[in-house]
C-alpha positions in Angstrom: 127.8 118.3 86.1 125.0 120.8 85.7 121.6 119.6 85.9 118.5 121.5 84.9 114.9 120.6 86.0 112.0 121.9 83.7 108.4 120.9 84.8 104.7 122.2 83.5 101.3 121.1 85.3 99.1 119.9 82.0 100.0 118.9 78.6 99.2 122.2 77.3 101.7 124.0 78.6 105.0 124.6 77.1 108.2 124.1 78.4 110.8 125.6 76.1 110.8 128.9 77.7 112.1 127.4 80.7 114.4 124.5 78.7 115.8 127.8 76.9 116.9 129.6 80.1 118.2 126.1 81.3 119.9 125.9 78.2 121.8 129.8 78.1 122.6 129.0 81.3 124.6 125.8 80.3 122.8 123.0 81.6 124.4 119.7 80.3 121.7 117.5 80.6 118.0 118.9 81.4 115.3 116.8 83.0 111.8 117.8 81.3 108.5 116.5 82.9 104.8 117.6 82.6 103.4 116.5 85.5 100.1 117.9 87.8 100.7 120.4 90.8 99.1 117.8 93.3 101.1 116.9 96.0 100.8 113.2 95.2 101.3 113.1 91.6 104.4 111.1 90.9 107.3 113.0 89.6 109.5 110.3 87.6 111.8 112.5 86.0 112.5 114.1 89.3 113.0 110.9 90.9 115.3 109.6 87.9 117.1 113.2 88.5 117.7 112.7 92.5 118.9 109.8 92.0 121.4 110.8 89.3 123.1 113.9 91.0 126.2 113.6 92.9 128.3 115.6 95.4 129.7 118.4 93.3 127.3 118.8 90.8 124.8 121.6 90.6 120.7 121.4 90.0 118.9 124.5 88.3 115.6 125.0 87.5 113.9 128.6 86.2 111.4 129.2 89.4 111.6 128.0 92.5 107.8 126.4 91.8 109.0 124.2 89.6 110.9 122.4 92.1 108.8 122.2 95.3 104.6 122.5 95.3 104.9 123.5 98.4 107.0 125.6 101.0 107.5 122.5 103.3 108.5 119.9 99.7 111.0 123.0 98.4 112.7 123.1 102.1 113.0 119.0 102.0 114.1 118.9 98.7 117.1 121.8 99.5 117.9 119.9 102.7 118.2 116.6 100.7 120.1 118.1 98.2 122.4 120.0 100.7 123.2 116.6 102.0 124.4 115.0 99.0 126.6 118.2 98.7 124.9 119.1 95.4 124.6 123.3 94.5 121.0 124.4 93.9 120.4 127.5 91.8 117.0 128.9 90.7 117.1 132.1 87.9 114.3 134.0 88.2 114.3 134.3 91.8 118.6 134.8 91.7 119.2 132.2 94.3 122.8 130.1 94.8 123.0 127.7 97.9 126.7 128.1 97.3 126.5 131.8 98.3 126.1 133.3 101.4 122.8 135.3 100.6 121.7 131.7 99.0 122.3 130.5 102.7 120.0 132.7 103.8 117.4 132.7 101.8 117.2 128.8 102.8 117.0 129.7 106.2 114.4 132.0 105.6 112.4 129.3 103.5 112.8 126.9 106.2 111.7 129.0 109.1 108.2 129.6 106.4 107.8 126.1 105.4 108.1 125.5 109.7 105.0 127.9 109.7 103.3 126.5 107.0 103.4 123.1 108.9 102.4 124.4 112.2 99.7 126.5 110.3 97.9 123.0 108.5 98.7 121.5 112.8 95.8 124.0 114.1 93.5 124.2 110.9 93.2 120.7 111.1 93.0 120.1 114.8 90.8 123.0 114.7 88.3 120.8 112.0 88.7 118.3 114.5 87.4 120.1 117.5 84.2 121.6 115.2 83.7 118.4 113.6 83.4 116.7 117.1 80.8 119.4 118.4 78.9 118.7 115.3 78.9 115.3 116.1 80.8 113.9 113.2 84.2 112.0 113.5 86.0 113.1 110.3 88.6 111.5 108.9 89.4 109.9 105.6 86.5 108.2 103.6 85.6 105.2 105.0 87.1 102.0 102.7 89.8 104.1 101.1 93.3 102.7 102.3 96.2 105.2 102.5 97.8 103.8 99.1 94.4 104.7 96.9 95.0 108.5 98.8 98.4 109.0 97.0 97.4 107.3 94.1 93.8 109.1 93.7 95.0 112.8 92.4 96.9 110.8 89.6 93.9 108.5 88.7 91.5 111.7 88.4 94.3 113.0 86.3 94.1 110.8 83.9 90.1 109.9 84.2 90.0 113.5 82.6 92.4 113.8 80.4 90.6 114.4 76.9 91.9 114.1 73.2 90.0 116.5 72.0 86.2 115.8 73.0 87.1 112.2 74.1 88.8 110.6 76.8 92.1 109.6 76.4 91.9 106.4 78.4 89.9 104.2 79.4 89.1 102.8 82.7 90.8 99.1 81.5 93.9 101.2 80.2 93.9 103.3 84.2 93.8 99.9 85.7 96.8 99.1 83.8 98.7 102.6 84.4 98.0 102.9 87.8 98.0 99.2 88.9 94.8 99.0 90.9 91.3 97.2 90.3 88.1 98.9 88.6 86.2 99.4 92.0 89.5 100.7 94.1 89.6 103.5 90.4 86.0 104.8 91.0 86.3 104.7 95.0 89.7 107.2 94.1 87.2 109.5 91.5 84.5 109.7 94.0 87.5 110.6 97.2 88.3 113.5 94.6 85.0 114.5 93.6 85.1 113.5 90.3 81.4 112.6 88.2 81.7 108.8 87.1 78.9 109.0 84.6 80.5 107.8 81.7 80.0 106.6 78.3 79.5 102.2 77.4 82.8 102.9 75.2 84.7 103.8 78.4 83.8 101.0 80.4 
């Protein structure tokens, strides 16, 4: 079975260029999702796919971007994929895991997405060190568990998401979606950043 994977970051974008390359290339079944770039935004589809694919079967998506948001994620999801025996192709950047310059191109990614790790190791220790000098401990926010992290990029997502001039949900519809109390939502918007200053009709 050949499996395609087709994924924009906002509702705006469009995704049949890369459902139309999916398509020529004979994809059976494509997986389409529009989802955010942040690393803890839930991928669904993806999920749904991963759990679908067998040994044998082949995954291709257009870029390699559209897989993995980051170096480390693309080399996780190849290994992962490599252990369930499943073929990963991706078009624009001409790479096969079933071929030998596909094999190393994966080693090459996973000798980057090593760096990259190592590289966040020293910044942060390095923000540790200055933040001690300066007399500050650092460290999350202070009442903000773990869970509300992951679940604080999607929140803000969908805090902002507009119709138009006006926001497409309210904070009683985000409780529901995300599955978290009123006070744990606005602790998550002010972790990102985000102005709470809203409106009596989004209450």
């Amino acid at each position: 079975m050949i499996y395609g994977y087709a994924r924009v970051s906002s509702r705006g974008q469009n995704l049949s260029a890369q459902i139309q390359a999916l398509t020529d290339f004979g994809c059976e079944k494509i997986f389409k999702e529009k989802v955010s770039a942040c690393d803890n935004a839930k991928r669904f589809q993806f999920e749904k796919l991963l759990h679908q694919v067998e040994s044998g079967d082949t995954l291709v998506v257009w870029k390699l971007d559209r897989l993995g948001r980051s170096m480390f994620e693309l080399v996780e999801i190849i290994s992962m994929l490599k252990e369930k025996k499943v073929h990963f192709i991706s078009l624009t950047e001409n790479i096969n895991t079933n071929s030998p310059t596909g094999k190393i191109m994966f080693m090459f990614f996973s000798m980057m997405a090593e760096y990259e790790m190592n590289l966040k190791k020293e910044r942060a220790e390095a923000g540790r060190i200055l933040a001690r000098k300066n007399g500050k401990l650092g460290g999350r926010p202070k009442g903000l568990s773990k869970k509300l992290q992951n679940k604080a990029c999607d929140i803000k997502k969908l805090y902002l998401a507009k119709d138009g001039e006006q926001p497409l949900y309210s904070i009683r519809e985000i409780e529901k979606v995300v599955g978290v109390t009123r006070p744990s939502i606005y602790k998550c918007l002010r972790y990102t950043g985000v102005d709470t200053n809203r409106e009596e009709i989004f209450k």
